[in-house]
VOGULUM-388649 format. One record per residue (C-alpha): residue number from 1; x negated, y negated, z. Coordinates in steps of 0.02 Angstrom, whole numbers, plus 32768, in hexadecimal, padded with zeros to 4 digits. Layout:
<sites>
kelum; c1; c2; c3
NUM; X; Y; Z
...
</sites>
This chain:
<sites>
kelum; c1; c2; c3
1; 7FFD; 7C5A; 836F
2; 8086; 7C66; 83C8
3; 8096; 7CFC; 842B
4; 8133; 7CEC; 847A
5; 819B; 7CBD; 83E1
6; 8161; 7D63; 839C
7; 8175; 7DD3; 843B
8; 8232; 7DA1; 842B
9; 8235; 7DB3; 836C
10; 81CF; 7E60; 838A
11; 8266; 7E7A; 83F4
12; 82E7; 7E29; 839E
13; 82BC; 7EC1; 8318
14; 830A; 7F38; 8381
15; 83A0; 7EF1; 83E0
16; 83DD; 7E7F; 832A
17; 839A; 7ED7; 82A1
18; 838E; 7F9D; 82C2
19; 82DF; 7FCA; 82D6
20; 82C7; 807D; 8322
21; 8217; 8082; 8349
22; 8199; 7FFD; 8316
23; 80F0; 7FBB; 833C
24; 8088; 7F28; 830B
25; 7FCD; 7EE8; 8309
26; 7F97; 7E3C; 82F7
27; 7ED5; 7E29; 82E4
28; 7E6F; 7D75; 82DA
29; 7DCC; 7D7E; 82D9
30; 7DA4; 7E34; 82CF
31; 7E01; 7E46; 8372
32; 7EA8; 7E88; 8399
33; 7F03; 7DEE; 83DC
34; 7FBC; 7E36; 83E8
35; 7FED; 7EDA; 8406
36; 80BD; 7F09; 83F4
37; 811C; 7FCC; 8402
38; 81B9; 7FF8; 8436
39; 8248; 8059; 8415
40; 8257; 8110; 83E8
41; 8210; 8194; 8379
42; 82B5; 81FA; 837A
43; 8356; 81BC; 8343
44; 839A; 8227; 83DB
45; 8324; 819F; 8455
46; 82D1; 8228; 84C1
47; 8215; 81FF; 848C
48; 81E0; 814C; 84AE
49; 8183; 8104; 83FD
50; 80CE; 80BF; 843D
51; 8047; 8062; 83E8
52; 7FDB; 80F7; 83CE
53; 806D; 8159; 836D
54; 8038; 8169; 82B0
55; 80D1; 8161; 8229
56; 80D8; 815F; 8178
57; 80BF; 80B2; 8126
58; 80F5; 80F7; 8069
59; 809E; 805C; 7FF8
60; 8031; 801B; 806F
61; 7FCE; 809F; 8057
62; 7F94; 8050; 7FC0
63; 7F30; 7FD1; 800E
64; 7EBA; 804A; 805E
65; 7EB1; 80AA; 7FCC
66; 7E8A; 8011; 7F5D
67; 7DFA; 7FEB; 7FE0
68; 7DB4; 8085; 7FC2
69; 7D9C; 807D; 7F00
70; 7D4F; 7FB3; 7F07
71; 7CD6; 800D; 7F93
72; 7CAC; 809B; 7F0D
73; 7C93; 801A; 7E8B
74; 7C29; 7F9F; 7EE4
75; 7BA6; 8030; 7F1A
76; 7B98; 804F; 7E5A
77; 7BA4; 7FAB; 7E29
78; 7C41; 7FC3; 7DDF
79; 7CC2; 7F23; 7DA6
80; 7D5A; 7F0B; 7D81
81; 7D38; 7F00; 7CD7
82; 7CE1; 7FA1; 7CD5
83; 7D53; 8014; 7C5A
84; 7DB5; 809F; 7CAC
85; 7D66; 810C; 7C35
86; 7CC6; 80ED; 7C5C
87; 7CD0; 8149; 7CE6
88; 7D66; 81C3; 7CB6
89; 7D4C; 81E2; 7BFE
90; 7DE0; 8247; 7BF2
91; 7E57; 81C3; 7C15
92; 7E0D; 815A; 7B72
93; 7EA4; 81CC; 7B0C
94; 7F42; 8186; 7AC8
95; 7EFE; 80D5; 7AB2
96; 7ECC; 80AF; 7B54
97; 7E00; 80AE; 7B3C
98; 7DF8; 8009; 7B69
99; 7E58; 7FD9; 7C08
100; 7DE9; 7FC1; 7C8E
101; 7DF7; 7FD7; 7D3B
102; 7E31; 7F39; 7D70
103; 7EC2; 7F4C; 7D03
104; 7EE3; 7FF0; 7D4C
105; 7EDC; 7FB9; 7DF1
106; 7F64; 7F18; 7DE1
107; 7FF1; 7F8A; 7D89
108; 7FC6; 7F52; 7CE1
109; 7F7C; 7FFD; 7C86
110; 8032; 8011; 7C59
111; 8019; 80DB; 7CAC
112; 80AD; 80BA; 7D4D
113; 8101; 8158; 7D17
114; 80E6; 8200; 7C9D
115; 8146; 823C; 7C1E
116; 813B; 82F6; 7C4E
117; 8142; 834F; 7CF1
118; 80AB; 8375; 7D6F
119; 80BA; 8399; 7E27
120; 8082; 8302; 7EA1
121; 8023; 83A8; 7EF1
122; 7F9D; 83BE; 7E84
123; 7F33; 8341; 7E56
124; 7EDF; 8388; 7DC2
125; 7F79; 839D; 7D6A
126; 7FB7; 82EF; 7D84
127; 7F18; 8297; 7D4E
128; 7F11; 8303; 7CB0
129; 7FC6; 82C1; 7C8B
130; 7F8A; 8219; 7CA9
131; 7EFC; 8221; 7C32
132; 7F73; 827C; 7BAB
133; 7FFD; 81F2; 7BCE
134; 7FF8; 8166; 7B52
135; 801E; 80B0; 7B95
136; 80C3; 8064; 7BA8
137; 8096; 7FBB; 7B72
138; 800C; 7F73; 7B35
139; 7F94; 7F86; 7BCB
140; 7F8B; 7EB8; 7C02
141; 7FFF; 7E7D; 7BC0
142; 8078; 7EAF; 7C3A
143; 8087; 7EDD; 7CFB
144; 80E5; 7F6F; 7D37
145; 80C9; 7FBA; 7DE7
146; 80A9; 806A; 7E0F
147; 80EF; 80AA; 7E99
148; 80B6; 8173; 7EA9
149; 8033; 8183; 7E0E
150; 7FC3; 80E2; 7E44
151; 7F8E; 814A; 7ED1
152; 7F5E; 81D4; 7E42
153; 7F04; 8146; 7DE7
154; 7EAC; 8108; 7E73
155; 7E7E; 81C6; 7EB3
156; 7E26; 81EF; 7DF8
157; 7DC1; 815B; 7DF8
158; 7D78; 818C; 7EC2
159; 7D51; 8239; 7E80
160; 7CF3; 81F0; 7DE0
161; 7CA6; 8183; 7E26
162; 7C7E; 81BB; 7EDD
163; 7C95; 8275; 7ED4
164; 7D09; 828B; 7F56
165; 7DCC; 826F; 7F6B
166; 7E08; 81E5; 7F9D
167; 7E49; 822A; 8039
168; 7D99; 825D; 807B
169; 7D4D; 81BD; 802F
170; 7DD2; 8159; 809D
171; 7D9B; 81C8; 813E
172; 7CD1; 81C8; 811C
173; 7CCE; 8113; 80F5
174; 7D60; 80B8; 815B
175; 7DBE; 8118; 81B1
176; 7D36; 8167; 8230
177; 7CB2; 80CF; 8215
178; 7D3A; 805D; 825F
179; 7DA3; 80E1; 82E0
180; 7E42; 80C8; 8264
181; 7EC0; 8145; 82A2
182; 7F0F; 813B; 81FC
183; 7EF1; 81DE; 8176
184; 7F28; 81E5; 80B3
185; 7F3A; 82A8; 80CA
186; 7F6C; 82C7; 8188
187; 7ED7; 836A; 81C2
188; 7F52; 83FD; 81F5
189; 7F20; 83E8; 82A7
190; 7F7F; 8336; 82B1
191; 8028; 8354; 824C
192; 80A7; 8387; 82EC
193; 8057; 82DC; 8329
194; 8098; 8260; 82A0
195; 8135; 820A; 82C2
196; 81C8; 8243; 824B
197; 8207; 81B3; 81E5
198; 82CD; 8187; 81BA
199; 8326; 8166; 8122
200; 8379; 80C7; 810A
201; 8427; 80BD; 815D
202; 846F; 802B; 80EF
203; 8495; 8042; 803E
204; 841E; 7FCD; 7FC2
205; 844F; 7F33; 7F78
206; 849C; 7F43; 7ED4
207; 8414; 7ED6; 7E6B
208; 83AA; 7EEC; 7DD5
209; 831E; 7F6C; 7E33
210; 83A5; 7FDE; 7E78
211; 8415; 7FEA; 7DF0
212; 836D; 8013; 7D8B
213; 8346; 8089; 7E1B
214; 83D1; 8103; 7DFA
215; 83DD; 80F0; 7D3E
216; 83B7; 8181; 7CD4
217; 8319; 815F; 7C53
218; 82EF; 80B1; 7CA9
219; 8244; 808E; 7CC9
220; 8264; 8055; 7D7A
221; 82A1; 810F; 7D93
222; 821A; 816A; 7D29
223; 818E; 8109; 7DA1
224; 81E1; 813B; 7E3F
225; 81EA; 81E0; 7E04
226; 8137; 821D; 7DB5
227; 80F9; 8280; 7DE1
228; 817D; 8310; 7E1F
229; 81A1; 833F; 7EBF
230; 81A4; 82DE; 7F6D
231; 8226; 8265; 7F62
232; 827F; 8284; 8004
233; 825A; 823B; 80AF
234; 826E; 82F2; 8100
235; 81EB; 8332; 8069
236; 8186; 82A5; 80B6
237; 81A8; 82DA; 817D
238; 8190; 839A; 8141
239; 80CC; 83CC; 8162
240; 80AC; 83E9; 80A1
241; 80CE; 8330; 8096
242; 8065; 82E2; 812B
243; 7FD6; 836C; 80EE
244; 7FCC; 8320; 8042
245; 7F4C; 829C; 800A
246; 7FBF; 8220; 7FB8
247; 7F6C; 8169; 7F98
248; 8009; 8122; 7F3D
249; 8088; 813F; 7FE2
250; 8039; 81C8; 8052
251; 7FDF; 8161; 80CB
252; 7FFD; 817B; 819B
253; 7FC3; 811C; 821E
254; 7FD6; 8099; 82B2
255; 7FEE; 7FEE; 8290
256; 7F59; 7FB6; 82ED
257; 7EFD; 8024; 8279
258; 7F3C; 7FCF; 81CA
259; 7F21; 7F20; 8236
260; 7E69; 7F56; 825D
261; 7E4B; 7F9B; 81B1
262; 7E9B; 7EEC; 816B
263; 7E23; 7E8D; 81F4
264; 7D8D; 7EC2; 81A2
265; 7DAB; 7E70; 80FE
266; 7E10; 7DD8; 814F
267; 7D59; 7DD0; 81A9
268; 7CE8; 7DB0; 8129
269; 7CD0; 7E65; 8101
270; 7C87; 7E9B; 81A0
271; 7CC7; 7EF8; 8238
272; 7C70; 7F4F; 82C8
273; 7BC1; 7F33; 82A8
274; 7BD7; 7F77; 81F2
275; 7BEE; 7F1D; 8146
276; 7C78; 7F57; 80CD
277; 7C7F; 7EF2; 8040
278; 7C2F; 7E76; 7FE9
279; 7C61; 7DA3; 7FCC
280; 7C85; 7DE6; 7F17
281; 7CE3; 7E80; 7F4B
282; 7D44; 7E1F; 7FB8
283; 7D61; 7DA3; 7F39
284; 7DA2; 7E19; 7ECA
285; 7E29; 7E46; 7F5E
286; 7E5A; 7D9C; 7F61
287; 7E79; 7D4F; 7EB0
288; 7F07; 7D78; 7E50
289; 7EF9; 7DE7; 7DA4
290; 7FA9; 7DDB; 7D5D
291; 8054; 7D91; 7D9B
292; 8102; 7DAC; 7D3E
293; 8195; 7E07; 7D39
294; 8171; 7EB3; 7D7C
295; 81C2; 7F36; 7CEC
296; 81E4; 7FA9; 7D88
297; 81FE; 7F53; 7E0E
298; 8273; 7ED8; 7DAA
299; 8227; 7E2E; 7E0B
300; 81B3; 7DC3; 7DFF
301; 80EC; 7E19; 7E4A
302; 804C; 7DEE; 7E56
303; 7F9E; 7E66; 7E6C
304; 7EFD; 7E55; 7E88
305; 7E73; 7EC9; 7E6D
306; 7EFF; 7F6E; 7ED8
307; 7F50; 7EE7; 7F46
308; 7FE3; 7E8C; 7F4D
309; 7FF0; 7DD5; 7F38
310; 8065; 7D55; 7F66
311; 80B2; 7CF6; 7EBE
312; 8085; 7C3F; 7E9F
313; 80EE; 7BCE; 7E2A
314; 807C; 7B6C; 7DAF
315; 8071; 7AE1; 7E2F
316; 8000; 7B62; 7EAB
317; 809B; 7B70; 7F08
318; 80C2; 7C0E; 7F65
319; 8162; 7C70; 7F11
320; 816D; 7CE9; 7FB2
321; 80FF; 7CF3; 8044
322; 80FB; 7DA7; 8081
323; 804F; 7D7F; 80B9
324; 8051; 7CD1; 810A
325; 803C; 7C26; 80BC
326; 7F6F; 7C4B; 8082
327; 7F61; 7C5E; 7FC8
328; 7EBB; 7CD1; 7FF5
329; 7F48; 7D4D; 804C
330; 7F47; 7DF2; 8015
331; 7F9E; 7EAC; 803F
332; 8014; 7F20; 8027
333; 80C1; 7F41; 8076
334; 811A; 7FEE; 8074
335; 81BE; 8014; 801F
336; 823B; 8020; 80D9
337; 81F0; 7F91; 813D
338; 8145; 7F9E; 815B
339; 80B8; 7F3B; 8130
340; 800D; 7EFA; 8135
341; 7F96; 7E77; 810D
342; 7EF8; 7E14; 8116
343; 7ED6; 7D57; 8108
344; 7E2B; 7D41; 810C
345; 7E4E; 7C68; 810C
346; 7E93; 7C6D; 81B9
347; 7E2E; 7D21; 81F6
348; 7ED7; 7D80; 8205
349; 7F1F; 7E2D; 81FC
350; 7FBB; 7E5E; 81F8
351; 8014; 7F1A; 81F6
352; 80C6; 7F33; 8235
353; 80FC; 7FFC; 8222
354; 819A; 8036; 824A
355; 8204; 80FA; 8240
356; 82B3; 80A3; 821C
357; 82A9; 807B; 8163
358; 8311; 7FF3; 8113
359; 8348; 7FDC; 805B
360; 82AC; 7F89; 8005
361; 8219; 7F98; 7FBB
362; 81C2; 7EE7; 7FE2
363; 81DB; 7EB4; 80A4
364; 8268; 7E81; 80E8
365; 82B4; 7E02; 8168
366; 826B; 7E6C; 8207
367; 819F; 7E60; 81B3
368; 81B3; 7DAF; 8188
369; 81F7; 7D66; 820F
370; 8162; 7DB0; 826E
371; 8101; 7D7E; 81EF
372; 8131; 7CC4; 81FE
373; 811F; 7CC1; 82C5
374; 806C; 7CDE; 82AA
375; 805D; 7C26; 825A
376; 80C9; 7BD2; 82A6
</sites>
């Protein structure tokens, strides 16, 4: 590992490619190896950004989230073959009795949006629209990413099958266990400390996802917009936003606290003198459920039992390598810039958060060049 090479990339981020304020965490090991932050958490550049400042990380929040339901299910011996409805009998209506969760939990239920309105603020009402809403597609035959109501998904199954949100399963049984300073739901006490985040400054490339993105009735648009209400970066930076418990894209934190949480798994399953997760659970993490042409995102995605995947050609080739050359790699990256993974072949952890966003929903130049030091 080359620290040098990324110390100037790290830097290279600011002075070449715009980043405001940024931090990144590099574990090996279960031990924090590198440790990056600079830059500003004001566009005015009166407050210096440190390591310890926690930011919004939109869709990496799902990889917590996705840790917490494969926790759930392993204490009740739970699979990922184990229908949803099992567990939430409700959701069996409309013809979707017999997804399971595994489907659910790789984008393939064919629920990534609603067809009538409920308000991202209350739970209840958005899970009894999801068990009301019929499918899409034909649940696996198909993959289609859920930005927002995957979070909603993931929530339901926590409180069926644990009891408790998600949020306070994340803090009981990760967060605290493992000193994460990183909260799905920020407590009241903490919101004037979280960083604000920035919208993009650069206008989006005009290819298939954004030209789906703003038009009316596409699905791409639907999915990034159920359920109602917090779709703006300042909704996001207001307190309403930090204080909600959002799994899909409300997630804040440090970037040595998605590394550590990512160390764990990368680990063996084990981290600070406790045990997380299972060989099987971790399996499950690692090996691929579906791959093809995302109907949402419009490119080519792969999942895993609530984690992303890098695409292989039929060869066992790599298609994109957001997280490294290891085909056991798995994470999840945040729409803006930042992202995080673990590769449990080579003991690694990755996160890389930022408050300047970028156009993009999969990580960009900035994340990947990092991401490439670290093997080189």
């Amino acid at each position: 590992m080359d620290v040098a090479r990324i110390e100037t990339l790290f830097r290279e981020n600011f002075t070449l490619s715009g980043d405001l304020g940024a931090s990144l965490s590099v574990w090996r090991d279960g031990r924090e190896v590198i440790s990056l932050a600079g830059g500003w958490r004001d566009r005015e550049r009166t407050l210096p950004w440190t390591a310890d400042a926690p930011v919004l990380v939109w869709s990496a929040t799902k990889g917590p989230a996705a840790a917490c339901v494969l926790h759930a299910m392993q204490a009740r011996a739970l699979t990922p073959d184990t229908r949803v409805a099992d567990v939430w009998p409700e959701f069996a209506a409309h013809g979707k009795g017999a997804i399971t969760i595994g489907q659910t939990l790789s984008h393939q239920s064919g629920v990534p949006a609603l067809d009538r309105v409920a308000n991202v603020l209350d739970h209840a009402e958005v899970a009894r629209a999801i068990a009301e809403q019929a499918p899409l597609w034909e649940p696996g035959t198909a993959v289609g990413y859920g930005p927002r109501l995957f979070g909603f998904l993931l929530d339901e199954l926590v409180r069926r099958i644990a009891g408790r949100t998600l949020g306070e399963y994340w803090r009981t049984e990760f967060a605290e266990p493992l000193a994460l300073d990183f909260w799905i739901g920020v407590p009241e006490d903490f919101v004037e400390k979280v960083a604000p985040i920035f919208p993009p400054k650069t206008a989006p490339p005009k290819d298939r996802f954004y030209t789906a993105f703003v038009t009316p009735g596409s699905l791409t648009l639907r999915a990034f917009g159920s359920p109602m209400g917090l779709k703006s970066v300042a909704e996001m930076n207001a307190p309403a936003g930090r204080r909600a418990s959002l799994p899909g894209f409300g997630g804040i934190g440090t970037a040595a606290a998605l590394a550590k949480f990512y160390a764990m798994p990368a680990a063996g399953g084990s981290l600070d003198g406790r045990t997380f997760f299972t060989a099987q659970t971790l399996a499950w993490m690692q090996r691929t459920l579906v791959q093809g042409d995302d109907l949402v995102l419009l490119t080519d995605t792969a999942f895993s039992a609530g984690f992303m995947r890098d695409p292989v050609s039929p060869a066992g080739k790599k298609l994109r390598a957001m997280f490294g050359p290891s085909l056991s790699a798995f994470g999840h990256p945040g729409a803006g810039g930042s992202h995080a993974f673990a590769d449990p072949e080579h003991r690694i952890a990755f996160a890389y958060v930022i408050n300047q966003m970028e156009p993009g929903v999969l990580p960009g130049p900035k994340a990947l060049r990092l991401v490439e030091a670290i093997y080189g």
